[in-house]
ROSE-4610 file (N, C-alpha, C; in Angstrom, 1 decimal, always signed):
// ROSE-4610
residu = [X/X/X/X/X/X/X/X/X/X/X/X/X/X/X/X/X/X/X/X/X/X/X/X/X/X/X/X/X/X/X/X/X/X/X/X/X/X/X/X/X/X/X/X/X/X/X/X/X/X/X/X/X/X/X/X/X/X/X/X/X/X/X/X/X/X/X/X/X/X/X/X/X/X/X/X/X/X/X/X/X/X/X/X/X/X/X/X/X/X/X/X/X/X/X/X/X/X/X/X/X/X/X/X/X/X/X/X/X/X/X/X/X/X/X/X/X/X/X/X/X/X/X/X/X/X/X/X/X/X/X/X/X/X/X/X/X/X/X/X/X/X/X/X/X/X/X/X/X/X/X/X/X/X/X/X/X/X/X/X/X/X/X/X/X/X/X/X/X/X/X/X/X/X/X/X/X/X/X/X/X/X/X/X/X/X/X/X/X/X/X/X/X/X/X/X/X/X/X/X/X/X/X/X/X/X/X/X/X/X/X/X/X/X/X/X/X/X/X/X/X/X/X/X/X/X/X/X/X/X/X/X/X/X/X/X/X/X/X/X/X/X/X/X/X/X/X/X/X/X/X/X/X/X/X/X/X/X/X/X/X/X/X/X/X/X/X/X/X/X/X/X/X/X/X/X/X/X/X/X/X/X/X/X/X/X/X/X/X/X/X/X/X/X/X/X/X/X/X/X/X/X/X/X/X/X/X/X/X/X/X/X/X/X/X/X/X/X/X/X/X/X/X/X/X/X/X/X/X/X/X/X/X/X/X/X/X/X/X/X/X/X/X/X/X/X/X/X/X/X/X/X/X/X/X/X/X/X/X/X/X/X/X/X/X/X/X/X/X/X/X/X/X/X/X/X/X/X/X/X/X/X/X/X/X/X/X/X/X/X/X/X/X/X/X/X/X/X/X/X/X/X/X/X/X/X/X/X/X/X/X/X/X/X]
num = [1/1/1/2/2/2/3/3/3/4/4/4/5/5/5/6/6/6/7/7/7/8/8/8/9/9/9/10/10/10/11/11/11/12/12/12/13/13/13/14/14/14/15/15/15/16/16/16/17/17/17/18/18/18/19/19/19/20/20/20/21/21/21/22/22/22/23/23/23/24/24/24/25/25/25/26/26/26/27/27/27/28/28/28/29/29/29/30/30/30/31/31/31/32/32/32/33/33/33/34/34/34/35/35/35/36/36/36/37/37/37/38/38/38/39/39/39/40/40/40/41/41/41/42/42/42/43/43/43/44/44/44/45/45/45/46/46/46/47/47/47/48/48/48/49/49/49/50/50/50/51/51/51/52/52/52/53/53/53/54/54/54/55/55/55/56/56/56/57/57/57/58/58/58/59/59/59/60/60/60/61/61/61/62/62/62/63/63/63/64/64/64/65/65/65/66/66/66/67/67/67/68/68/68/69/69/69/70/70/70/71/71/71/72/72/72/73/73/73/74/74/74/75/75/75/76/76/76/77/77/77/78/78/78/79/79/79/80/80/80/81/81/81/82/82/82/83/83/83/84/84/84/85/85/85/86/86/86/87/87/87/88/88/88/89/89/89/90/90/90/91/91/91/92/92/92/93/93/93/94/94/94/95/95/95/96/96/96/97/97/97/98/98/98/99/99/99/100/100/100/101/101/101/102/102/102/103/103/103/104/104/104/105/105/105/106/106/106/107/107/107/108/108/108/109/109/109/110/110/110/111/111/111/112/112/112/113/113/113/114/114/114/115/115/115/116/116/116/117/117/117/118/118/118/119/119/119/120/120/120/121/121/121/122/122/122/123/123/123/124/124/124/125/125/125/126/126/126/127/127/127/128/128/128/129/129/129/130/130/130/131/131/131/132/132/132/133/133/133/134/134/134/135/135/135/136/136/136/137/137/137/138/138/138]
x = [+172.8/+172.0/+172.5/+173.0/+172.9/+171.9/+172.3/+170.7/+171.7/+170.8/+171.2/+171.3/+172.2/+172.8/+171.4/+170.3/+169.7/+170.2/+170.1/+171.1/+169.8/+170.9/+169.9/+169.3/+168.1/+167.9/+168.2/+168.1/+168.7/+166.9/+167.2/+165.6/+165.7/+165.2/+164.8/+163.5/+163.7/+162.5/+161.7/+161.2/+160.5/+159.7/+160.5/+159.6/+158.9/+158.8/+158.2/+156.9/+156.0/+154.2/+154.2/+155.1/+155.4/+155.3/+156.2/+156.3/+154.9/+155.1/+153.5/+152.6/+151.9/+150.7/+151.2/+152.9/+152.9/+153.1/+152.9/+152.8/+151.7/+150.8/+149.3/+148.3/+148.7/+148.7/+148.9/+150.5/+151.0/+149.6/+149.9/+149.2/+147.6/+146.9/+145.8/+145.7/+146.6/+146.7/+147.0/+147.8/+147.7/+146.4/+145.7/+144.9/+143.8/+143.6/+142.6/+142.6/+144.0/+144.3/+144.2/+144.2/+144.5/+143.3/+142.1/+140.5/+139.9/+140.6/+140.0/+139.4/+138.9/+138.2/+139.1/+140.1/+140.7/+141.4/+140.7/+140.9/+140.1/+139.1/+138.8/+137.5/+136.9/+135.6/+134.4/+134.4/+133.1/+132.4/+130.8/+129.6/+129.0/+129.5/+128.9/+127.4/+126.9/+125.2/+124.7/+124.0/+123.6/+122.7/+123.1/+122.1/+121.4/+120.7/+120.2/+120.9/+120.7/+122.0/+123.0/+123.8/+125.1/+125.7/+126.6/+127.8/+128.9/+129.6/+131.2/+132.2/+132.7/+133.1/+135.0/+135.5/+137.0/+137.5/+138.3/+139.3/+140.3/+141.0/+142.5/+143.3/+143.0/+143.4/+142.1/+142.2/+141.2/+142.4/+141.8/+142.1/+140.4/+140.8/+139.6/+139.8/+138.6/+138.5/+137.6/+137.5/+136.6/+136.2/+134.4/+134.2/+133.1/+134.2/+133.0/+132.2/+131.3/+130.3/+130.1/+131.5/+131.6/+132.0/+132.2/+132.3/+133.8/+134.3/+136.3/+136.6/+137.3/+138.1/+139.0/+139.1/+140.6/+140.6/+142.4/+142.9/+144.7/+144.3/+145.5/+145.4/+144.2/+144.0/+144.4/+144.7/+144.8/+143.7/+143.3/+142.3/+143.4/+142.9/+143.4/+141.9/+142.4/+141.9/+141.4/+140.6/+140.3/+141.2/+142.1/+143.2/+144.0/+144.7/+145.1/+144.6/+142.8/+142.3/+142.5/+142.2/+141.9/+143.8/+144.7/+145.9/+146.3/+146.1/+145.6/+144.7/+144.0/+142.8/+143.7/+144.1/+144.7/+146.3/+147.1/+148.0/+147.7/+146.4/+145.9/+145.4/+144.9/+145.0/+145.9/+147.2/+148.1/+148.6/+148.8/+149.3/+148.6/+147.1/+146.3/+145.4/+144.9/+144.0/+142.7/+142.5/+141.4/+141.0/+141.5/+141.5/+140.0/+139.2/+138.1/+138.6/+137.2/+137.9/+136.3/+136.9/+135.9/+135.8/+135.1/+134.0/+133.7/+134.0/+133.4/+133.0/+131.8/+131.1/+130.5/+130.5/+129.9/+128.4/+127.5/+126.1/+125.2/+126.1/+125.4/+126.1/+126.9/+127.7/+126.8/+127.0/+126.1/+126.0/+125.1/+125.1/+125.6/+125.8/+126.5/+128.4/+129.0/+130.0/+130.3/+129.6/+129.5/+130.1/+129.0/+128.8/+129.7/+130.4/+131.9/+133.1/+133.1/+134.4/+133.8/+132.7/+132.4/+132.8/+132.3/+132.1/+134.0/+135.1/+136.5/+136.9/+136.4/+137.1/+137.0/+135.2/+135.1/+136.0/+136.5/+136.8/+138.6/+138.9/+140.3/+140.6/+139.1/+139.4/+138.8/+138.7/+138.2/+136.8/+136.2/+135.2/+134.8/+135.5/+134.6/+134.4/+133.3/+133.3/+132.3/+132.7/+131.7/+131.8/+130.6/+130.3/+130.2/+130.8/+131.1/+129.9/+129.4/+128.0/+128.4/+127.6/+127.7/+126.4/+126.8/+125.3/+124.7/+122.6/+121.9/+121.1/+121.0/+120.6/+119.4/+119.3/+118.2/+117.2/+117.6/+116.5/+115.7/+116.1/+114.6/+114.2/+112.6/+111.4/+111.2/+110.4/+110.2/+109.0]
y = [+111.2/+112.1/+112.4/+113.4/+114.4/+114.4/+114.0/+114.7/+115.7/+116.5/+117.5/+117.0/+117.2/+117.4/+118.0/+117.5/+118.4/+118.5/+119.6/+119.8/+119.1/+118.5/+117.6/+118.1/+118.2/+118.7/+118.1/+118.7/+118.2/+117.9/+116.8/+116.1/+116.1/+116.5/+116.5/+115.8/+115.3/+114.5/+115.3/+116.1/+116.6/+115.9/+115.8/+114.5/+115.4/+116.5/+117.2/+116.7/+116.9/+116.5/+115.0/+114.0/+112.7/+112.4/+113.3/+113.6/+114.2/+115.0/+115.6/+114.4/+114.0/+112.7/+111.6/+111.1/+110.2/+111.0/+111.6/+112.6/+112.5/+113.1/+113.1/+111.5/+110.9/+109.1/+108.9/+108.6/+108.2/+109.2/+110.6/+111.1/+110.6/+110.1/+109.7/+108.4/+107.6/+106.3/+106.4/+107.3/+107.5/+107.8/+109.0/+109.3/+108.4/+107.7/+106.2/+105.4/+105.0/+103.7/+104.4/+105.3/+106.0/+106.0/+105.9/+106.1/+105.0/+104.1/+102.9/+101.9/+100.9/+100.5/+99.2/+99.3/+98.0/+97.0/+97.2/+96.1/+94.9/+94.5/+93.3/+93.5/+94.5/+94.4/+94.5/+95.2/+95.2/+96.3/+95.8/+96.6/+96.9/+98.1/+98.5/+98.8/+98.2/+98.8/+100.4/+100.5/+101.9/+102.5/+103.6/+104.2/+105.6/+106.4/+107.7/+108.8/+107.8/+109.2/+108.4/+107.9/+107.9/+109.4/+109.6/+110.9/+110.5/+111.3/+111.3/+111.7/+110.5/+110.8/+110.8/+112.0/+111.9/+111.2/+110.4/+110.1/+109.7/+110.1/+109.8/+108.4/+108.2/+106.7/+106.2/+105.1/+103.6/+102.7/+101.6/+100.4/+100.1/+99.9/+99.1/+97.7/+96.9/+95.3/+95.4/+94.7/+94.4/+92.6/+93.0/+91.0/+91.1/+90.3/+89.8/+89.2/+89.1/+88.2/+86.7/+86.3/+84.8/+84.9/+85.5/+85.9/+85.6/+85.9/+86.0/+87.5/+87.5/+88.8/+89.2/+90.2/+90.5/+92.0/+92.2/+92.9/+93.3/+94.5/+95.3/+94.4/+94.4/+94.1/+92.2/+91.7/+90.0/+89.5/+88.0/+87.2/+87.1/+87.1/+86.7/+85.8/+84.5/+84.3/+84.9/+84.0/+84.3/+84.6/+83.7/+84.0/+85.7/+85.4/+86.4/+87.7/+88.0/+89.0/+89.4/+88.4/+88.9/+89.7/+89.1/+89.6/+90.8/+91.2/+92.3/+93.5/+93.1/+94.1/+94.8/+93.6/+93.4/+94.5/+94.1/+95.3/+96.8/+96.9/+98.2/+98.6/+98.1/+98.6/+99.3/+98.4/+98.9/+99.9/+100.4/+101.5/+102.9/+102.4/+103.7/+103.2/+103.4/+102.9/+103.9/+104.7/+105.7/+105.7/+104.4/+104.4/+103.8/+103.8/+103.4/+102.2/+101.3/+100.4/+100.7/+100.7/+101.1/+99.4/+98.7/+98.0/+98.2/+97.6/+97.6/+95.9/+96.0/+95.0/+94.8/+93.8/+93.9/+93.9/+94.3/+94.7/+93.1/+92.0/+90.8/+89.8/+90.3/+89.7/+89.3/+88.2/+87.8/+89.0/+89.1/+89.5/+89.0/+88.1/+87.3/+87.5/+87.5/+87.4/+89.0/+89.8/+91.5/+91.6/+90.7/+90.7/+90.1/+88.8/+88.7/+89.8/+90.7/+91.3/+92.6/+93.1/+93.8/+93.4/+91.8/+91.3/+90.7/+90.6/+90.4/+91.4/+92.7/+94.4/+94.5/+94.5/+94.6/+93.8/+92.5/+92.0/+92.2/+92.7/+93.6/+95.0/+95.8/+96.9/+97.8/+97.6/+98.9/+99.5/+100.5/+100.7/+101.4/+102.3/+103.2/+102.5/+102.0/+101.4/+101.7/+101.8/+102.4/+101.4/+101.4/+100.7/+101.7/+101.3/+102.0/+101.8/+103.0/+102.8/+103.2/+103.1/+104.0/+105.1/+106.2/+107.2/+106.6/+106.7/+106.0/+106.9/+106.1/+106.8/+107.2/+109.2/+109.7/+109.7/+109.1/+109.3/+108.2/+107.6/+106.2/+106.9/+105.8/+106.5/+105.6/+105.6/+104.8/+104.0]
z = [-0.6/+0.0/+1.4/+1.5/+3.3/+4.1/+5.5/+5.9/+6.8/+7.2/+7.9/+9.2/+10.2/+11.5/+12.5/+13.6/+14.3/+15.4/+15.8/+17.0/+18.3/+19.2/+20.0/+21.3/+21.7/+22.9/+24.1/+25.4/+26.0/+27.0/+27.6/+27.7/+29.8/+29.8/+31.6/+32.0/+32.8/+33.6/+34.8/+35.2/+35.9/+37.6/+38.2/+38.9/+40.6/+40.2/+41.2/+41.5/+40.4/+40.4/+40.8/+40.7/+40.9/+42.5/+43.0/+44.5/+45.0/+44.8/+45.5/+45.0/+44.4/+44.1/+45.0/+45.0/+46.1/+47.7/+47.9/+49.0/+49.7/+48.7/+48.9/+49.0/+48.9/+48.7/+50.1/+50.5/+51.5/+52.8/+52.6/+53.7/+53.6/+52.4/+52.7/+53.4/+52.9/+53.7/+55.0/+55.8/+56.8/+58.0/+57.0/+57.7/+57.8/+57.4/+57.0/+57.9/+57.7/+58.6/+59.9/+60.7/+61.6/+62.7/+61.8/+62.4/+62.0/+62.1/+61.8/+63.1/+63.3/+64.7/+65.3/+65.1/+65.3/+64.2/+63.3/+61.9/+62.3/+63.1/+63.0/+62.9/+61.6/+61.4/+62.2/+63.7/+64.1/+63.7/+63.9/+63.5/+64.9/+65.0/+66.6/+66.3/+67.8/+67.4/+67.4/+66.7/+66.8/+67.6/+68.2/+69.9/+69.1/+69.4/+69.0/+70.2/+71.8/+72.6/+73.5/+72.1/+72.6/+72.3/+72.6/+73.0/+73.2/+72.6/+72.5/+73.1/+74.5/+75.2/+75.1/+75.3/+75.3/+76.2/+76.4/+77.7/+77.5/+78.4/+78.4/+78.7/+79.8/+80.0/+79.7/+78.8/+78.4/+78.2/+78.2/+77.5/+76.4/+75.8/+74.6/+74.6/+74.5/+74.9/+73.5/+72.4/+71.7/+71.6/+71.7/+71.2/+70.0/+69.2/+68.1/+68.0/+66.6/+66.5/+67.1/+66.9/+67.1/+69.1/+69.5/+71.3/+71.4/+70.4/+70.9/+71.5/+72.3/+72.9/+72.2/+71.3/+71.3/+71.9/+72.4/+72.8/+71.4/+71.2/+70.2/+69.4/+69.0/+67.3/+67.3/+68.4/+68.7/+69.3/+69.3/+69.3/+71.0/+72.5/+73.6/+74.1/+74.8/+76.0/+77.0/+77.9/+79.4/+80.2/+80.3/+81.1/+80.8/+79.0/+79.1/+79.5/+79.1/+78.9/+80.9/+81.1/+83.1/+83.2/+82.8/+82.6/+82.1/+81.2/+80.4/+81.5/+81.8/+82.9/+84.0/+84.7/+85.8/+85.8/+84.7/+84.2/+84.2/+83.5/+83.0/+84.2/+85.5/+86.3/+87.3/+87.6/+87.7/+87.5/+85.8/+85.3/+85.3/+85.4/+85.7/+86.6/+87.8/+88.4/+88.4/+87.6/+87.7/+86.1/+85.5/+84.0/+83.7/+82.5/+82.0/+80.9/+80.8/+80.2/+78.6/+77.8/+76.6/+75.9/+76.2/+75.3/+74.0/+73.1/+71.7/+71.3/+71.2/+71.0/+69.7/+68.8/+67.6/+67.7/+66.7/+67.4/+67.1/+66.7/+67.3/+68.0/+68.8/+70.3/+71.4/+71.3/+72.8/+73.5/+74.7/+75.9/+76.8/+76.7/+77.9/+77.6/+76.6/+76.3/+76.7/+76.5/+77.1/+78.3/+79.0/+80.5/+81.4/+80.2/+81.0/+81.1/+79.7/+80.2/+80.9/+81.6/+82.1/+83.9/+83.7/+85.2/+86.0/+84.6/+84.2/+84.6/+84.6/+84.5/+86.1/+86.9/+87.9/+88.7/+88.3/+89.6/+89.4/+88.6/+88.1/+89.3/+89.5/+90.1/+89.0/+87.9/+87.1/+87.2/+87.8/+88.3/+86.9/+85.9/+85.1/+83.6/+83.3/+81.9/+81.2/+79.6/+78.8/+77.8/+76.9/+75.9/+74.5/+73.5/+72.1/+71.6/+70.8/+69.8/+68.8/+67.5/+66.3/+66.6/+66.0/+65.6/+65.3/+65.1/+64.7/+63.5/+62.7/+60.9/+61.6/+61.8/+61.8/+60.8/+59.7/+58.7/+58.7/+59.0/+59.5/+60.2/+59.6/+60.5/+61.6/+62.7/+64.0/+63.5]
């Protein structure tokens, strides 16, 4: 028995649509990680008028629940943090220093890196809020 000879096609892979989906991937991960608060999970408290203030020179100080400091996403000391201030001063002296506090951070652990900043030289300091869910009722 013969079989007949089929002539063979010739087979291409297409990897255009491959590219674009990892394209669109990459660029969402980007934009994600981008507006993110640090990476160390705080839950800022929520205000009804806070406002959103632009500035240019900050440094951000965040303290967590447990009252650790970190600075660029690291857990720093007292020492370091007054170090840290003290630099940031230097480099901008008309700089603000932005506070983000988790929304069950001591008060007192607040009030050190506020009272750290002051004796640094940093006169302008703000504290980070979330918007507050208007749809609760009072």
């Amino acid at each position: 028995m013969q079989f007949r000879n089929r002539p063979q096609r010739d087979v291409t892979l297409d990897i255009t649509p491959l590219l674009d989906v990892m394209f669109l991937l990459v660029l969402f991960f980007l934009v994600t990680t981008t507006f993110s608060n640090g990476g160390i999970g705080l839950k800022l408290p929520e205000a009804q008028t806070g406002q959103h203030q632009p500035i240019m020179d900050r440094l951000v100080i965040s303290v967590d629940q447990y009252g650790r400091f970190h600075f660029n996403n690291q857990v720093v000391n007292r020492s370091r943090l007054e170090k840290e201030l003290m630099n940031f001063v230097r480099g901008h002296p008309s700089g603000t220093l932005l506070v983000q506090a988790h929304e069950t951070a001591r008060h007192g652990d607040v009030v050190k890196v506020f009272d750290f900043a002051r004796q640094a030289g940093i006169s302008r300091l703000m504290i980070a809020t979330r918007p507050a869910d208007l749809t609760e009722s009072n």
